[in-house]
C-alpha positions as CSV (number, residue, x, y, z in Angstrom):
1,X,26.2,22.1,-14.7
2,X,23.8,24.9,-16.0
3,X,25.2,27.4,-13.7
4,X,28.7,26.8,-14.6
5,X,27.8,26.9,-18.6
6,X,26.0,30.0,-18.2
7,X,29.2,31.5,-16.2
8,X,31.1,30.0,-19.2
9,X,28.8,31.2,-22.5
10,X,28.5,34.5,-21.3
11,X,32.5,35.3,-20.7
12,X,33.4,33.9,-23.8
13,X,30.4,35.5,-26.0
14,X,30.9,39.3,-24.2
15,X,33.6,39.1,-21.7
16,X,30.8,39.9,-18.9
17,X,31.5,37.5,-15.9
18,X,27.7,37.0,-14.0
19,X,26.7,34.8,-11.1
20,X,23.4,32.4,-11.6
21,X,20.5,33.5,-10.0
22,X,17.8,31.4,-11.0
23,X,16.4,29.0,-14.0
24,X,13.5,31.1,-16.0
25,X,12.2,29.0,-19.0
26,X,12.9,26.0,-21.1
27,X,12.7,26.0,-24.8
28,X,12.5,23.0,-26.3
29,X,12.6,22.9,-30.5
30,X,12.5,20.2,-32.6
31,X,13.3,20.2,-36.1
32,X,15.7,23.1,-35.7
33,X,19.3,23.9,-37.1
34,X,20.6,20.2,-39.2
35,X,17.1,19.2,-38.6
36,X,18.2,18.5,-34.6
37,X,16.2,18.9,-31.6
38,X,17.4,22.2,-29.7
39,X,16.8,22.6,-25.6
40,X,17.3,26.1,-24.5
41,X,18.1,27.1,-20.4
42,X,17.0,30.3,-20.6
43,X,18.4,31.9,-16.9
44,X,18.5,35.0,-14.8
45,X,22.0,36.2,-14.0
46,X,23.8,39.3,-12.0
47,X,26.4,40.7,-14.2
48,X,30.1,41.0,-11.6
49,X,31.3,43.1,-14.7
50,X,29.7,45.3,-17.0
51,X,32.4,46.1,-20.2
52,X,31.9,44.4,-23.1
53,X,34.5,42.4,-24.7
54,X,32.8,40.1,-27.8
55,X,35.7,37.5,-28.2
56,X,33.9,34.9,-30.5
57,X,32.9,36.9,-33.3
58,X,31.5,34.6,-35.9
59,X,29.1,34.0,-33.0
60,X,28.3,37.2,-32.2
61,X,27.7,40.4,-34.5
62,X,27.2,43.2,-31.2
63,X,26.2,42.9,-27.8
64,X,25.3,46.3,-26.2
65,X,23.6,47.2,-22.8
66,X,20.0,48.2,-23.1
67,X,16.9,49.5,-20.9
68,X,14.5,47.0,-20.2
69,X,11.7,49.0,-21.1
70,X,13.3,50.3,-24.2
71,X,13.7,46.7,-25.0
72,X,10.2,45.4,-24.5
73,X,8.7,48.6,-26.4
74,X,11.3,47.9,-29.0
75,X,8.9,46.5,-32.4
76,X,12.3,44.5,-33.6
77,X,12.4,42.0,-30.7
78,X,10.8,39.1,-31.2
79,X,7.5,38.2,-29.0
80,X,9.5,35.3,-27.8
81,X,12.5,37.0,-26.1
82,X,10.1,39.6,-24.7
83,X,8.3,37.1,-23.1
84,X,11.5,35.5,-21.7
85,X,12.1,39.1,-19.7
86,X,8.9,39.6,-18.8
87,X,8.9,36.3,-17.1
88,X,12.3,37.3,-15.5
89,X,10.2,40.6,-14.2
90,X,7.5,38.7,-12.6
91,X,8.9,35.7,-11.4
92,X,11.8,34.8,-9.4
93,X,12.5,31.6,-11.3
94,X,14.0,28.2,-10.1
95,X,16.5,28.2,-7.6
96,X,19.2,25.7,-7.0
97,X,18.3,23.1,-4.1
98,X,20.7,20.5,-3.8
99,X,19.8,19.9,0.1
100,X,17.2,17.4,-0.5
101,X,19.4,15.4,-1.9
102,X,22.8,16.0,-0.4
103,X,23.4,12.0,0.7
104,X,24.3,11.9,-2.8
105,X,27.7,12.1,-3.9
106,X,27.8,13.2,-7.2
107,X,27.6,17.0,-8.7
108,X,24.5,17.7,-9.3
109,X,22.2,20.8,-9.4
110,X,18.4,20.6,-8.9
111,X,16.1,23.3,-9.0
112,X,13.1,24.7,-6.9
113,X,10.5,27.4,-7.5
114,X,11.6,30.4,-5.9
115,X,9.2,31.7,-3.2
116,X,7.9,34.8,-3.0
């Protein structure tokens, strides 16, 4: 499930716990690392904890709180991530829906646009 693997990545990358909120972009990349096809869920989330803990170091080097403006002003941020915020900014994503198809008993997690 995406929500539960986002849940999981981020506790064991920064020791933040977060609750989904919503599905923002796909990134699909193909040849990428070993010459394999990479799909990136890129979500919105609302951190339940904010102190850092980094607990898989060769994974990651420093994970800091920053200002979301600071961050999009910031000239070392690639275009893509920027563009990854700003879309979490201005739109409210996909939601999780599973109603429609609730006769179904199997897990499962479908997602909706967000209305406004």
């Amino acid at each position: 499930m995406i929500s539960t693997a986002l849940a999981r990545e981020v506790y064991e990358e920064t020791g933040v716990r977060v609750e989904f909120e919503s599905v923002i972009s796909l990134g699909h990349f193909y040849p990428h690392q070993f010459h394999k096809s990479n799909l990136y869920v890129l979500c919105l989330a609302k951190p339940l904890t904010y102190e850092i803990n980094i607990y898989d170091t060769d994974e990651v080097i420093d994970a800091k709180w920053v200002d979301v403006d600071e961050y999009l002003k910031d000239e070392n941020v690639l275009t893509y991530s920027k563009a990854i915020v700003s879309a979490a900014l201005r739109t409210k994503g996909f939601k999780i829906d599973n109603k429609s198809l609730s006769h179904i008993k199997k897990e499962m997690e479908l997602f909706f646009p967000l209305e406004n």
